[in-house]
C-alpha positions as a Markdown table, in Angstrom:
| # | Residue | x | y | z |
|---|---|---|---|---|
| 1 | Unk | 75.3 | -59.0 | -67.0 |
| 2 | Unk | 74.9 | -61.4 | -69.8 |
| 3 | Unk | 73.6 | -63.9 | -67.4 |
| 4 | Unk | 70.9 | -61.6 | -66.6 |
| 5 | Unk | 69.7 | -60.5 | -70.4 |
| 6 | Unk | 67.1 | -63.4 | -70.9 |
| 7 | Unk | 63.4 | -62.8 | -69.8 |
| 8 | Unk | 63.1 | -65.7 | -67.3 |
| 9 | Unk | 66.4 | -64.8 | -65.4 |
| 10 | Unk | 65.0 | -61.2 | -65.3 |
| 11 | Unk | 61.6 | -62.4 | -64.1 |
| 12 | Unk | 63.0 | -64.9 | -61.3 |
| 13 | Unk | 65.7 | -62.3 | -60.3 |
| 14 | Unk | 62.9 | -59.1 | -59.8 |
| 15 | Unk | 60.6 | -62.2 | -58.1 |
| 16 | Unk | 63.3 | -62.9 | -55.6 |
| 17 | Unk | 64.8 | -59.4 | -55.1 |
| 18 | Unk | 61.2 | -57.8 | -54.3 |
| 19 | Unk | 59.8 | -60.7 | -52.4 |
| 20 | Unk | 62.5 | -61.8 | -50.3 |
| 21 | Unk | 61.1 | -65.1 | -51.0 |
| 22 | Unk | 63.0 | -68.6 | -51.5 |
| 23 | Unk | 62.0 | -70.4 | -54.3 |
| 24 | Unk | 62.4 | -73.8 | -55.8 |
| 25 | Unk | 62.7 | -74.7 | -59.6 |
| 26 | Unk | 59.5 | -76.1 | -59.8 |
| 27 | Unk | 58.2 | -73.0 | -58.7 |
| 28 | Unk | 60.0 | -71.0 | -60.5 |
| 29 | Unk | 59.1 | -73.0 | -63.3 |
| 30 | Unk | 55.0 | -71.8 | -62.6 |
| 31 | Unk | 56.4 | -68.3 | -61.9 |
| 32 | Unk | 57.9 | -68.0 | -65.8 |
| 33 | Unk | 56.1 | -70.3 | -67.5 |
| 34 | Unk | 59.4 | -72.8 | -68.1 |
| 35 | Unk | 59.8 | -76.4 | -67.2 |
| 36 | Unk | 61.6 | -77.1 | -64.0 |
| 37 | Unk | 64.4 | -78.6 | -65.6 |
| 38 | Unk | 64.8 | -75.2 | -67.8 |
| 39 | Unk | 64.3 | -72.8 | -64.5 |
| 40 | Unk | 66.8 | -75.3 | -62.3 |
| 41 | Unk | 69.5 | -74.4 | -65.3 |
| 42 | Unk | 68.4 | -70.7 | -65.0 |
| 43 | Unk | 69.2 | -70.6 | -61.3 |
| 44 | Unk | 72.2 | -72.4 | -61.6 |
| 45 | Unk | 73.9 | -69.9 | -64.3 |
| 46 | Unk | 72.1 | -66.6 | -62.1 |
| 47 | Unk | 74.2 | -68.6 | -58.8 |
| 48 | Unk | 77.4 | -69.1 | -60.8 |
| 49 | Unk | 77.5 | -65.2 | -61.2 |
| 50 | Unk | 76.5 | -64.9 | -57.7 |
| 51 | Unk | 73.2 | -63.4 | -58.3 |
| 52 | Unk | 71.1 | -66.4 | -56.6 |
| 53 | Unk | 72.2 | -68.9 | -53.8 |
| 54 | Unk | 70.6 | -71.9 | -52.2 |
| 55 | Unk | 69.2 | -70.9 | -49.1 |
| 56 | Unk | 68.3 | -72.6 | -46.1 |
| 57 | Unk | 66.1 | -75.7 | -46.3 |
| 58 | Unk | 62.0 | -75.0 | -45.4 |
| 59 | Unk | 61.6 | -78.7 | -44.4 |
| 60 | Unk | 62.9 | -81.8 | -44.6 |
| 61 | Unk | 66.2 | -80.7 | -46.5 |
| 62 | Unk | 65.2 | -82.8 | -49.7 |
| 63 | Unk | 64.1 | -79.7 | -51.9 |
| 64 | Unk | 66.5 | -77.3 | -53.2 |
| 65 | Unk | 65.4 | -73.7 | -52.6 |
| 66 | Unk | 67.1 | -70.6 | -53.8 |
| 67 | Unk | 67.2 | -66.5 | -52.7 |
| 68 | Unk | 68.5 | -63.6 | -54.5 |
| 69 | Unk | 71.8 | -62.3 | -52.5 |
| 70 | Unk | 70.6 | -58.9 | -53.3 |
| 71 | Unk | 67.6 | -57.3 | -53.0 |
| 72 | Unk | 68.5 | -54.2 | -55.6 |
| 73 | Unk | 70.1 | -54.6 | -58.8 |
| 74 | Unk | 71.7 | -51.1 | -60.9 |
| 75 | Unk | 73.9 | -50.5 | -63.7 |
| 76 | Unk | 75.5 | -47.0 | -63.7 |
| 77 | Unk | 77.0 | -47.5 | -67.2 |
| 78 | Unk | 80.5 | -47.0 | -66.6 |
| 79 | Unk | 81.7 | -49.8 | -68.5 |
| 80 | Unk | 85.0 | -49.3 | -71.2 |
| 81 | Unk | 85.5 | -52.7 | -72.3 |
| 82 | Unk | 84.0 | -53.1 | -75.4 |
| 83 | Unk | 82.4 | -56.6 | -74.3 |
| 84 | Unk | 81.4 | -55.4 | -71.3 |
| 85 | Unk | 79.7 | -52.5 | -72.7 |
| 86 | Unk | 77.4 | -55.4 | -74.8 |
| 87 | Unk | 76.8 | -57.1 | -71.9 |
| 88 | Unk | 75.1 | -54.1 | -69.9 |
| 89 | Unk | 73.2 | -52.7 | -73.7 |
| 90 | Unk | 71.7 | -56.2 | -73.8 |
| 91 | Unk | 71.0 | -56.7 | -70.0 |
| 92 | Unk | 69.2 | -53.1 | -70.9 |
| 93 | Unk | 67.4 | -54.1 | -74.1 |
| 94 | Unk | 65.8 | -56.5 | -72.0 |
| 95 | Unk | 65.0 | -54.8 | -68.8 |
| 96 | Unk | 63.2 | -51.8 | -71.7 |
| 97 | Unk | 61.7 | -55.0 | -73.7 |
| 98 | Unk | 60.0 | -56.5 | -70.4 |
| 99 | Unk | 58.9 | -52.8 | -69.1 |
| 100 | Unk | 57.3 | -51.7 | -72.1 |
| 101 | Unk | 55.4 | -54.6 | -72.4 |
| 102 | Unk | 54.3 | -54.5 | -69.0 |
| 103 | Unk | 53.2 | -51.1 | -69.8 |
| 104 | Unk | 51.4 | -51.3 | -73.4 |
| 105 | Unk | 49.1 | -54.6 | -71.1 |
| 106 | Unk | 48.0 | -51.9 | -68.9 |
| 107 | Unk | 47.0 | -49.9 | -71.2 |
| 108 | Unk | 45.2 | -51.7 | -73.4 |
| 109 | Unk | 43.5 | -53.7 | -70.6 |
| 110 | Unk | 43.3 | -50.1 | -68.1 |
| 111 | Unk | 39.8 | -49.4 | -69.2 |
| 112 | Unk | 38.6 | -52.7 | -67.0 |
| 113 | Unk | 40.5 | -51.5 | -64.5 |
| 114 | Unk | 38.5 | -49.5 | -61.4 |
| 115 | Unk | 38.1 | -46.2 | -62.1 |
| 116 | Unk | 40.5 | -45.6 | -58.8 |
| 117 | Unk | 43.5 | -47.3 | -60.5 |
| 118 | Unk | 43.3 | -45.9 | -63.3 |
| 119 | Unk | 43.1 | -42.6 | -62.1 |
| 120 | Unk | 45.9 | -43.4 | -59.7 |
| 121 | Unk | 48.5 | -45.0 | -62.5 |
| 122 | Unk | 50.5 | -42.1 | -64.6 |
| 123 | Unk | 51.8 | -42.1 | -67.8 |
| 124 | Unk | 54.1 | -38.9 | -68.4 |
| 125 | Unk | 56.7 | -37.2 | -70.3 |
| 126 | Unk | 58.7 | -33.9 | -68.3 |
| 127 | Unk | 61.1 | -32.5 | -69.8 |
| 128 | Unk | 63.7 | -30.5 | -67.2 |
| 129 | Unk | 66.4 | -28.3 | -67.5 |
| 130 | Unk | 68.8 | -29.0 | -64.9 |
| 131 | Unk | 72.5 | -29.5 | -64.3 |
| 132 | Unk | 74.1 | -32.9 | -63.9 |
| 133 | Unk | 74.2 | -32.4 | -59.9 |
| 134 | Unk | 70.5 | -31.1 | -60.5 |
| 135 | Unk | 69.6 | -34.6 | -62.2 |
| 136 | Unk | 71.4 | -36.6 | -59.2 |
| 137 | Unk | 69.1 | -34.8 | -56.4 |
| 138 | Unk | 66.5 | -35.3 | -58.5 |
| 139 | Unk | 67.0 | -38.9 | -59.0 |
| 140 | Unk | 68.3 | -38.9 | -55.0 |
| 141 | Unk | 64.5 | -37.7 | -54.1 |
| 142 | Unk | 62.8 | -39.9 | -55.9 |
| 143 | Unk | 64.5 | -43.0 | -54.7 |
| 144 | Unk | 63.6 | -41.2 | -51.4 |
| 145 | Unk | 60.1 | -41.4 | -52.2 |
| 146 | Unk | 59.6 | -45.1 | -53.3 |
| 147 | Unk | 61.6 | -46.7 | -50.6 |
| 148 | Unk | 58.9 | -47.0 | -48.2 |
| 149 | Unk | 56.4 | -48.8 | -50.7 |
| 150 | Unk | 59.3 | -51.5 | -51.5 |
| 151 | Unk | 57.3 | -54.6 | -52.6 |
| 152 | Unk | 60.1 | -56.4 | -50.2 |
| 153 | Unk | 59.5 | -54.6 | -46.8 |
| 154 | Unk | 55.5 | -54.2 | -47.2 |
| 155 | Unk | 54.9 | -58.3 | -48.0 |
| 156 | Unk | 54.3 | -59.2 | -44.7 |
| 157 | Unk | 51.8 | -56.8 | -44.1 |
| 158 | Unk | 50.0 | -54.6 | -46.9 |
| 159 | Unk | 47.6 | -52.5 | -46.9 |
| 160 | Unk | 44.2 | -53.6 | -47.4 |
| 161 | Unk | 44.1 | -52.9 | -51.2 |
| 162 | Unk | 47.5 | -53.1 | -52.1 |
| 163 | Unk | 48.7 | -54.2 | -55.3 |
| 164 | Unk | 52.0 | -54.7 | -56.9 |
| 165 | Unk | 52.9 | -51.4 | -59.0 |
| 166 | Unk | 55.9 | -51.2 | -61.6 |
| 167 | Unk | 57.5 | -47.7 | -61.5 |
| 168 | Unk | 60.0 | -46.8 | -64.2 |
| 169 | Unk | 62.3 | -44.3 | -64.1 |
| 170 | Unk | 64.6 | -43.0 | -66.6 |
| 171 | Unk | 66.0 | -39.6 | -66.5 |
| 172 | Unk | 68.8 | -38.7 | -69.2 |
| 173 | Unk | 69.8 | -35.7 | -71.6 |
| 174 | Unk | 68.5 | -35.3 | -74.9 |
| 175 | Unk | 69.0 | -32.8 | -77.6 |
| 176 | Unk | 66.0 | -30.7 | -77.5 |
| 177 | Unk | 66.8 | -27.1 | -78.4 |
């Protein structure tokens, strides 16, 4: 997990995972704004945990090119060990720290969006009362729901239109009453 809480590893890793795609360092280096020598150590700490791996040569066999070995990635949060337990917060603190920036760009550069994303895109706050199995079904459906619009599976032929969409999801208890 630690090799996973720092912004480029979290930006080559959700590049790879959603695209399929096999990458090299210098292209990863243009994807997150690093040098290639920075993004070749990046991939070489994400393959040491066995979260990239070189993959199959496009052409001559004189680049190196690397794929994730998974296309999903999810913490559940049952960690004890106290180092363990640090790990996963800061691999969290990143993920939040990434998606809420990708959220306040939209939204302070949505009104020069077209009026037909913007009216599409959602920003909202539900509160539920449910049980614990309640919250897994819920959680169960909507994984349902967004598993045909998988960046990965629709690459190689999207709809006219299409753009790429982050979803967060978080659903948890609080103290409300």
């Amino acid at each position: 997990m630690r090799a996973l809480a720092h912004p480029a590893r979290i930006e080559i890793m959700e590049h790879l995972a959603s695209t399929g795609a096999v990458i090299t360092a210098t292209e990863c280096a243009r994807l997150v704004g690093l040098s290639p020598s920075a993004t070749s150590y990046h991939l070489r700490e994400l393959a040491k945990y066995g979260l990239v791996e070189h993959a199959p040569s496009r052409g001559d066999g004189r680049e190196r090119v690397w794929r994730s070995t998974d296309p999903s990635f999810s913490l559940d949060g049952d960690v004890e060990e106290p180092e363990a337990w640090a790990a996963e917060s800061a691999l969290v603190d990143a993920y939040l720290t990434r998606d809420f920036a990708r959220l306040r760009q939209w939204w302070a550069g949505m009104h020069e969006e077209p009026k037909q994303w913007r009216d599409a895109s959602a920003l909202m706050n539900q509160m539920l009362l449910v049980t614990a199995d309640e919250l897994s079904e819920v959680s169960d459906k909507i994984r349902e729901v967004l598993a045909p619009y998988q960046r990965r599976t629709r690459l190689a032929d999207p709809p006219e239109g299409a753009r790429t969409v982050a979803v967060q999801y978080a659903a948890f208890p609080v103290d409300a009453d």
